[in-house]
C-alpha positions in Angstrom: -12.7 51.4 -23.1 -15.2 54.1 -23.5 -17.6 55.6 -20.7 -20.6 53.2 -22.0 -18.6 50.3 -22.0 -17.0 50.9 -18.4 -20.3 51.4 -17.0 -21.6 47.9 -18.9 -18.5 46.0 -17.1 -19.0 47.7 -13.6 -23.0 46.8 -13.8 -21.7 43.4 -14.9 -19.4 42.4 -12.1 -21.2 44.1 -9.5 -24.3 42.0 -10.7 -21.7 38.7 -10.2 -20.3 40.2 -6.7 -23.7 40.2 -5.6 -25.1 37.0 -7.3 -21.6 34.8 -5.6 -22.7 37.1 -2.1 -26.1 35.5 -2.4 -25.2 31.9 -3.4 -23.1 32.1 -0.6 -25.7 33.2 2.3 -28.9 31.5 0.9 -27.5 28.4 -1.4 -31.1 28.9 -3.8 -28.7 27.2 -6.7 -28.2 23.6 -6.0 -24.6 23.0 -7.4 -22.5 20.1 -7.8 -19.2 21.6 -7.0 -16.0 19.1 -7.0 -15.8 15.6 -6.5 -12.5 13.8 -5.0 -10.2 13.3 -2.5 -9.6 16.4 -0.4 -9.9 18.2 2.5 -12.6 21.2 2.4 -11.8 22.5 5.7 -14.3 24.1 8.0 -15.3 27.5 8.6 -13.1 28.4 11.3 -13.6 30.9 14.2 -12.6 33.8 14.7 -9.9 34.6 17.7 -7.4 37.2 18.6 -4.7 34.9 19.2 -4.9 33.2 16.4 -5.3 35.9 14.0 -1.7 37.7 15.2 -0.2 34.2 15.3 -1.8 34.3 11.0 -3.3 31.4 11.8 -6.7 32.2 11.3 -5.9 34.0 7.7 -4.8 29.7 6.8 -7.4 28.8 7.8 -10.0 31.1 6.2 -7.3 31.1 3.1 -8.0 27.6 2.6 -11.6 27.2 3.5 -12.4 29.8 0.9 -10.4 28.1 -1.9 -13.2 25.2 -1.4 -16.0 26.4 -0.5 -16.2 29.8 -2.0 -20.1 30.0 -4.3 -19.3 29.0 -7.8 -16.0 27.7 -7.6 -16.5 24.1 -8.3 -18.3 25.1 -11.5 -15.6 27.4 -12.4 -13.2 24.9 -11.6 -14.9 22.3 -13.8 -14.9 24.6 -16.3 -11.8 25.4 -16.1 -10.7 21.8 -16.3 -13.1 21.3 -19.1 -11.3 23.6 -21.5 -8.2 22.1 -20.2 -9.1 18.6 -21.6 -10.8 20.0 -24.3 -8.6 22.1 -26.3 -5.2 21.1 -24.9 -6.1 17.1 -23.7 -4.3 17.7 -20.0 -6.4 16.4 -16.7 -5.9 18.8 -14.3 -5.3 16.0 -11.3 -2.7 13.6 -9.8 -4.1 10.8 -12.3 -1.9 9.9 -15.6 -3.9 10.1 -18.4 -2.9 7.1 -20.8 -3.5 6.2 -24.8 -7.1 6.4 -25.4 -7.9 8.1 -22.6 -7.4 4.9 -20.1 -6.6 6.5 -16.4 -4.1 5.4 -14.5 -3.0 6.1 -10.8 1.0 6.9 -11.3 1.8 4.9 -8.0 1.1 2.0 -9.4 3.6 2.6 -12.5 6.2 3.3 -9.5 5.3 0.2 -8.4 5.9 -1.8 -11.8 9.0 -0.5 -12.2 10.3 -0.7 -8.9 11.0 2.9 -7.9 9.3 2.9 -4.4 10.7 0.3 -2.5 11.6 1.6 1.0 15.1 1.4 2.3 16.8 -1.3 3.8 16.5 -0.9 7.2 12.7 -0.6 6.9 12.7 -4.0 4.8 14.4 -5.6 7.5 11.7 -4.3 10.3 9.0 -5.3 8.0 10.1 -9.2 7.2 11.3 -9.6 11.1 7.5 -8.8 11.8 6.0 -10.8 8.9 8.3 -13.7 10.1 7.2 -13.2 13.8 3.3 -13.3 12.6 3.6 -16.1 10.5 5.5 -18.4 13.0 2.8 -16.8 16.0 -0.1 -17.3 13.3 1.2 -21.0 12.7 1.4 -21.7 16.2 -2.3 -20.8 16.9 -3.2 -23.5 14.2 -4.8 -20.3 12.0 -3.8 -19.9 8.7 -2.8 -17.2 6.7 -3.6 -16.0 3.2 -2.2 -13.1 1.0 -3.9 -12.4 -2.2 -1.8 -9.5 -4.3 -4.4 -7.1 -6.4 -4.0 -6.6 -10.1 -2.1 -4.1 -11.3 -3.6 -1.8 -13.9 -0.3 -0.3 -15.2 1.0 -4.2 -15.9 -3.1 -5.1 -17.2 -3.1 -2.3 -19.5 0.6 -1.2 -20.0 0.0 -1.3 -24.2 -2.2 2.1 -23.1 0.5 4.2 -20.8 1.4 7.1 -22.1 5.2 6.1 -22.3 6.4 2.5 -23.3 7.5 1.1 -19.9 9.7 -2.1 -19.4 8.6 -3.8 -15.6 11.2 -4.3 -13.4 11.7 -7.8 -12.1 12.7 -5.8 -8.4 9.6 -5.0 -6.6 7.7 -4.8 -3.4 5.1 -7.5 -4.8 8.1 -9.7 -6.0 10.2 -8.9 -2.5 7.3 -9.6 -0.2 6.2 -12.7 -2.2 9.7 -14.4 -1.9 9.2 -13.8 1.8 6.0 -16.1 1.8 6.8 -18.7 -0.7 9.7 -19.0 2.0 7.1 -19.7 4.9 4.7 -21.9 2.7 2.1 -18.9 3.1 -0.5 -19.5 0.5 -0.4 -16.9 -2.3 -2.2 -15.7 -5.3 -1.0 -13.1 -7.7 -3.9 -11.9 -9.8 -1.6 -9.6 -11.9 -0.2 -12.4 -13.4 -3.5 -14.2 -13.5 -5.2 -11.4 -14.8 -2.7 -11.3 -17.8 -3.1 -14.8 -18.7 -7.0 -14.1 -19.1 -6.9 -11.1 -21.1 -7.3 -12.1 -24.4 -9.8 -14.7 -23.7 -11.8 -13.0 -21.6 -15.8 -11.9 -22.3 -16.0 -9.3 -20.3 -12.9 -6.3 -18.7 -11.3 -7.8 -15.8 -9.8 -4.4 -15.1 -11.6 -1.0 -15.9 -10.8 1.4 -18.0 -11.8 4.5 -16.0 -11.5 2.7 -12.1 -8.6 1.9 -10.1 -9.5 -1.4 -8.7 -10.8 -5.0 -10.3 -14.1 -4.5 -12.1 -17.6 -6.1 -10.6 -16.3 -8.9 -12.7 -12.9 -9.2 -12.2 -13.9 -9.2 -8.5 -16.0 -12.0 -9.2 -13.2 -14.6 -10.9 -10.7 -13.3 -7.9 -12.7 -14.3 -4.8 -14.3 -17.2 -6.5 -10.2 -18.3 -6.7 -9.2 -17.3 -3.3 -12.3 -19.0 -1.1 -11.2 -22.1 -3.6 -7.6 -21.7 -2.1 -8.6 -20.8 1.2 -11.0 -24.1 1.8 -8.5 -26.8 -0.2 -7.8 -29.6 1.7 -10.3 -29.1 4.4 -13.5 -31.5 4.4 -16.3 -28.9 6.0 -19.3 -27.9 3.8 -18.5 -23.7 3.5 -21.3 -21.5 2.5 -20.7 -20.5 -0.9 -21.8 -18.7 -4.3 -22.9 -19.7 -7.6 -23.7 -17.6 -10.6 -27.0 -16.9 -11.7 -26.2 -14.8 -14.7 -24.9 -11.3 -16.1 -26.5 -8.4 -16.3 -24.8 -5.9 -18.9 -24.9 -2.6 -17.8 -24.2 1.1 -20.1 -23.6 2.8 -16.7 -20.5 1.6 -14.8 -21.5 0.9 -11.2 -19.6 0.4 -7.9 -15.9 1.5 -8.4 -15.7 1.0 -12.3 -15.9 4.3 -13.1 -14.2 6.0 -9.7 -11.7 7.8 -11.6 -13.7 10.1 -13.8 -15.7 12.0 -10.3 -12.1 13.0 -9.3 -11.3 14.6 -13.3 -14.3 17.5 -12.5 -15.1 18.0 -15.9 -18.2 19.4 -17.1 -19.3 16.5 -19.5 -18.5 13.0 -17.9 -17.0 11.0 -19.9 -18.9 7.6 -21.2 -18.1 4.7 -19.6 -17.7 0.9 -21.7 -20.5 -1.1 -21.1 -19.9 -3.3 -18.4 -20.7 -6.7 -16.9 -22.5 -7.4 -13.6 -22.7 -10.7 -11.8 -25.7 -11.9 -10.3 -24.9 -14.2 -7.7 -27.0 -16.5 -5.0 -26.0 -18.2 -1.8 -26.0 -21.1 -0.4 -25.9 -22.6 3.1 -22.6 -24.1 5.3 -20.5 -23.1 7.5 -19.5 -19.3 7.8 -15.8 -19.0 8.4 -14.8 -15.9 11.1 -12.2 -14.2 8.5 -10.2 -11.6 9.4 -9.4 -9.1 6.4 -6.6 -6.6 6.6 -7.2 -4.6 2.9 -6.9 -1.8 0.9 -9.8 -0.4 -1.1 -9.7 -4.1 -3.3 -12.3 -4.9 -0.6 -15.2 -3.2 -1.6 -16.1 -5.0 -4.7 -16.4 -8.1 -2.2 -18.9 -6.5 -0.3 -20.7 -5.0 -3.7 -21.1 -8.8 -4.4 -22.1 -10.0 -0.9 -19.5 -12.5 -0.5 -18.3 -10.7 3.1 -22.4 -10.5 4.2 -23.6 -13.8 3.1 -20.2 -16.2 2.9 -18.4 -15.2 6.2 -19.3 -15.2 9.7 -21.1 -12.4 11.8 -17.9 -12.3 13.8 -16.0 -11.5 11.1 -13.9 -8.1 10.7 -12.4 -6.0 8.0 -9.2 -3.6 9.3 -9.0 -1.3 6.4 -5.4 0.0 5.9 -5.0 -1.7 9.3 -6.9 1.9 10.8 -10.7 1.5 10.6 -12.8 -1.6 11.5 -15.5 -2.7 9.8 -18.0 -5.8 10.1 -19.2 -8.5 8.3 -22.7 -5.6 7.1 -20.0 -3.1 6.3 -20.6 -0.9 9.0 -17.9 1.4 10.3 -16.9 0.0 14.0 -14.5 3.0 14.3 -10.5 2.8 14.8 -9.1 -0.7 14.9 -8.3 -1.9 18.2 -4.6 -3.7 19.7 -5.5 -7.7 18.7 -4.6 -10.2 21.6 -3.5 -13.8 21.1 -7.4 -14.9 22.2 -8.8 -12.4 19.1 -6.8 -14.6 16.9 -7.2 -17.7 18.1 -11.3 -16.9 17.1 -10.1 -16.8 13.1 -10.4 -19.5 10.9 -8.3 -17.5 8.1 -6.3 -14.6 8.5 -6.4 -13.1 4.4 -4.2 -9.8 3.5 -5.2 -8.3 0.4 -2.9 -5.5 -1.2 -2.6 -3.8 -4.3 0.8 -3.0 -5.7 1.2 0.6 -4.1 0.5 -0.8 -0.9 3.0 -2.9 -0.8 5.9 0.2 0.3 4.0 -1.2 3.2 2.6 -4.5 3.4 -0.2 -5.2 5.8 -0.7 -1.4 7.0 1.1 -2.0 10.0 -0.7 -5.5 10.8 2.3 -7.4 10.9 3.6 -5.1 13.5 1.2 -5.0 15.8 1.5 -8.5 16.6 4.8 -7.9 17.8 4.1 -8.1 21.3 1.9 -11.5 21.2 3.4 -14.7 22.1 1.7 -18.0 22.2 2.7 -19.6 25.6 1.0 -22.8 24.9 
């Protein structure tokens, strides 16, 4: 490199040093930086102790690696080129035929590889047994609706031919119910059986969860199921019509934030129901979930159908009310909490199911009915 050219290249990153420096103090460039799950860290403060102990150089180590001006755009540009000239995803997402996403936990979870061991199968149904039979004896009834599974809905578009085992969680657990009479609905297999007949995606292409739609056929089916047999007038939905959207909404699309690209990619159109409400009685539900839940609030079948009372553990750790606002860390249920419920309901998706209820099951260990 000749003397001109050297002086060109230190003008040129000293002009970058300085740009990052000011980005960093000032933040005058509003920047999108990355999108996902992950822990940005805080700035953390400087002490002696900690700084022999090389604590404090972790700490600043990883706060930088975040947070650093510039680096989510580099970052999506790196990840850009990535897709774009060598077709990887630089994430912990399987990227499938026709670029259909797919979380790889749910493939463990087709073909049975992440079943726990024996022991903990044997804790889990003692405490599903004990809840049922507690649960039964409280005159409260219990409902467990298993999520779709994208890997089974869309298993034409993994990126190796897979052959589902007929050992899982979802089949383990459900043997355990149909045992106890415990009223169940698989919507993977439901799901399936619609597929080719349906007008609209059940499942996205780009989301994790049941589309806006697909949401909409599953809790239409399971407050059908959950208020057979009994002769009260329940407040419930009707469809008013569908709205078709060319932006995915909600969770449809809530893979592609987590890719960082530079160009998003396009999402199918989708379909939107429009729903309205009418009046009856407003059950007290309490929900133990995994992230399935949120399309039923996006529809306002938890706000409008269920009762002010009722309460949403998420993973069985954060509570949540009938509005959706966060009530903070779930609290140890007594046998009076339960007997307030007109339906205990356990959704799970596939992945989940290493262990089913969160946790729930468990904590009801200690509760005894002594009437």
């Amino acid at each position: 490199m000749n003397q001109q050219g050297a002086r060109a290249f230190l003008i040129g990153f000293t002009l970058l040093a300085l740009l990052t420096l000011f980005q960093q103090i000032f933040h005058p460039i509003k920047l999108a930086g990355l999108q996902g799950a992950f822990d940005k860290g805080e700035a953390p403060e400087f002490s002696t102790a900690e700084w022999f102990k090389g604590q404090y150089q972790v700490k600043a180590d990883h706060y930088l690696k975040y947070n650093t001006a510039f680096n989510g755009e580099l970052v999506r540009l790196r990840n850009q080129v990535d897709y774009s000239v060598f077709g990887n995803i630089n994430t912990i997402l399987t990227l499938g035929k026709e670029n259909y996403i797919f979380d790889p936990n749910y493939i463990y979870a087709l073909n049975g590889t992440d079943i726990p061991d024996d022991s903990t199968l044997t804790e889990k149904v003692h405490a599903v047994n004990h809840s049922i039979a507690l649960l039964d004896s409280l005159h409260v009834p219990l409902f467990v609706f298993f999520a779709p599974n994208k890997a089974s809905y869309y298993q034409e578009y993994l990126p190796e031919p897979l052959t589902a085992s007929s050992k899982t969680n979802r089949a383990f657990f459900n043997s355990i119910l149909e045992e106890h009479k415990v009223p169940v609905i698989e919507f993977s297999e439901w799901f399936l059986t619609m597929k080719s007949t349906t007008k609209y995606p059940l499942v996205p292409k780009y989301g994790a969860h049941w589309t806006t739609y697909g949401a909409y056929l599953a809790v239409d089916s399971m407050l059908e199921k959950m208020y057979s047999g009994r002769n009260e007038k329940f407040a419930s939905f009707a469809l008013d019509k569908i709205e078709m959207s060319d932006k995915a909404l909600y969770t449809d699309d809530d893979y592609l934030a987590s890719l960082n690209l530079m160009v998003k990619w396009k999402s199918p159109r989708m379909a939107y129901p429009k729903l309205s409400f009418s009046e009856g009685k407003k059950p007290t539900v309490l929900i133990i979930s995994d992230s399935f839940i949120w399309n039923l609030y996006d529809l306002g079948i938890i706000q409008n159908c269920f009762s002010e009372k009722s309460q949403l553990r998420y993973y069985n750790k954060t509570s949540y009310d009938y509005l959706k606002n966060n009530q903070g860390p779930v609290f140890n249920l007594s046998i009076e909490n339960l007997k307030m419920c007109d339906f205990v309901v356990v959704i799970s998706s596939d992945p989940s199911l290493k262990d089913f209820g969160f946790g729930f099951f468990e904590s009801l260990n200690h509760l005894t009915n002594h009437e």
